[in-house]
C-alpha positions, -999 to +999 in steps of 0.1 A: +097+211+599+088+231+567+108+249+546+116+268+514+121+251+485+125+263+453+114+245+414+118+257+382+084+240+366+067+243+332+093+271+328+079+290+360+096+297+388+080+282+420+081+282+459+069+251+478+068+259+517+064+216+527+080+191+546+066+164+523+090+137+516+075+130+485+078+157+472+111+166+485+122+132+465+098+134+438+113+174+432+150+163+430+150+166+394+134+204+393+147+219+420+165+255+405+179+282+425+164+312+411+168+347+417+138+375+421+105+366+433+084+334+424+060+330+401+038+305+421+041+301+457+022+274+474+019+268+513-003+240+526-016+246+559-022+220+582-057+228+588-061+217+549-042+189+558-064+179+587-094+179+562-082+162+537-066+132+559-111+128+570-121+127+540-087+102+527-082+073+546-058+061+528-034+094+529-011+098+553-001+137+564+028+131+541+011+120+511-019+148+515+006+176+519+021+165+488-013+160+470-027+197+480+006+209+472+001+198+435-038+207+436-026+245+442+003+245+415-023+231+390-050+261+404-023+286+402-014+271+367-043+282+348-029+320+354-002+314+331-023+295+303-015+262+313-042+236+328-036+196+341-047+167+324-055+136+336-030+116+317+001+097+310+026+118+286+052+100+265+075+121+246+094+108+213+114+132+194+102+161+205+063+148+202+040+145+233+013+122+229-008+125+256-029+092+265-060+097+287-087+077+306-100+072+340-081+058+365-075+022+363-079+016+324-039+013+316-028+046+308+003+041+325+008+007+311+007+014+282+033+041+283+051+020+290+050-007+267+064+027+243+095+025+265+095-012+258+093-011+223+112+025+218+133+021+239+157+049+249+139+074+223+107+070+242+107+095+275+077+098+300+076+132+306+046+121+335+026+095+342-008+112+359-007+144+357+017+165+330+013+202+324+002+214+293+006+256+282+000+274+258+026+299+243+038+315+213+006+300+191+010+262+202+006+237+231+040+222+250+035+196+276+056+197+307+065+171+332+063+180+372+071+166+404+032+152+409+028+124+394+010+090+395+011+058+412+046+050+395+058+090+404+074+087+368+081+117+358+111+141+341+119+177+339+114+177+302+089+191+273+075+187+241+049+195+217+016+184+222+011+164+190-019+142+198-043+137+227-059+100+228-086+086+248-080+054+258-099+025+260-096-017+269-102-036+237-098-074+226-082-057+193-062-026+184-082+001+163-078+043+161-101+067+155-099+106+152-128+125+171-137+160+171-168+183+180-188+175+213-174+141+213-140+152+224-155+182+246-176+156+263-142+133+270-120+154+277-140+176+307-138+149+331-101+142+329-093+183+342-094+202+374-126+212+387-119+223+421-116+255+410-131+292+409-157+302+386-131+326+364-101+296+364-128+276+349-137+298+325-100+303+314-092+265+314-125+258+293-106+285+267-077+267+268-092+236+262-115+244+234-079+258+220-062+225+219-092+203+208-090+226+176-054+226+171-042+192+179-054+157+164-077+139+190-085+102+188-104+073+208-080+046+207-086+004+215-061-016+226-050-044+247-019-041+274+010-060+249+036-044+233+018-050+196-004-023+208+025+001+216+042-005+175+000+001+162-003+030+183+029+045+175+033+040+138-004+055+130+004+083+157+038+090+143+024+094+105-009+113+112+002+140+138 
């Protein structure tokens, strides 16, 4: 059976009508009694549900509740100035470095190879899909209850202080990017299942932080050498 539940997320206040397990374990850590009315309110309806177990063979009604449930916080997002990306987020004193790539190259992994190396100082804020806003003149990332395949994720922020497109390599090397290079990068790893006016706000927003924070294409292979490279040249040029 369904029922209210109540987050605080990315500073909002939200209301989840679900019964998804997942989410009720992966939404533990934000769950915040509020007073006064919601800022987001998200109900998935079955008939959603229906569709979306056809076209996912793999979901279960479980699963796809919580996935739709985090496509229409990430929909509703872009509202308040804040947009998904496709990404794994590690913080480290108060910096978010956000690594991106498609699925399957080792964002995750190497995350955490950070955690390895950093140990306690290194936090993942989310491994899939963090939330990035923009407020007061700057971009803070934001961990949620949607995550990836490892559902890593805590109810923490930081600045954004780098974005970095990852890629497999036999060696480690960094390089910043800028222009059409990043644009043509980064459009892939956002939400596009959305209306013509979100995506005209979120392409804003976007073309905001590729102009205010450092961008780089980044080579590396999946040992923890690459996490020390990666963070000494990050934590000296951003």
């Amino acid at each position: 059976m369904k029922r209210n539940y109540r987050y605080k997320i990315a500073d909002l206040n939200v209301l989840v009508t679900h019964s998804s397990e997942v989410l009720k374990r992966n939404g533990l850590k934000y769950e915040n009694d509020f007073d006064g009315a919601a800022d987001i309110e998200i109900k998935v309806s079955d008939s959603r549900i229906e569709k979306t177990l056809e076209i996912n063979r793999t979901f279960d009604r479980d699963y796809a509740e919580y996935f739709l449930s985090g496509m229409d916080f990430y929909q509703k997002l872009i509202s308040f100035e804040g947009f998904m990306l496709h990404s794994s987020c590690v913080a480290v004193d108060g910096k978010g470095y956000l690594f991106t790539a498609n699925s399957g190259t080792g964002k995750s992994t190497h995350v955490a190879l950070w955690k390895d190396y950093l140990g306690s100082r290194a936090t993942v804020l989310n491994d899939d899909k963090p939330a990035i806003m923009y407020k007061n003149g700057r971009f803070t990332v934001y961990g949620t209850p949607w995550s990836g395949k490892t559902d890593e994720s805590t109810n923490q922020c930081a600045n954004v202080s780098a974005v970095v497109f990852l890629e497999r390599g036999d060696t480690f090397s960094i390089e910043r990017i800028s222009g059409k290079d990043a644009v043509e990068r980064i459009m892939p790893q956002v939400l596009h299942c959305i209306s013509m006016q979100r995506a005209e706000v979120q392409f804003d927003l976007i073309d905001r932080l590729l102009k205010c924070v450092p961008v780089f294409v980044m080579k590396c292979t999946p040992k923890i050498d690459s996490a020390k490279c990666a963070w000494e040249y990050l934590n000296e040029n951003c």
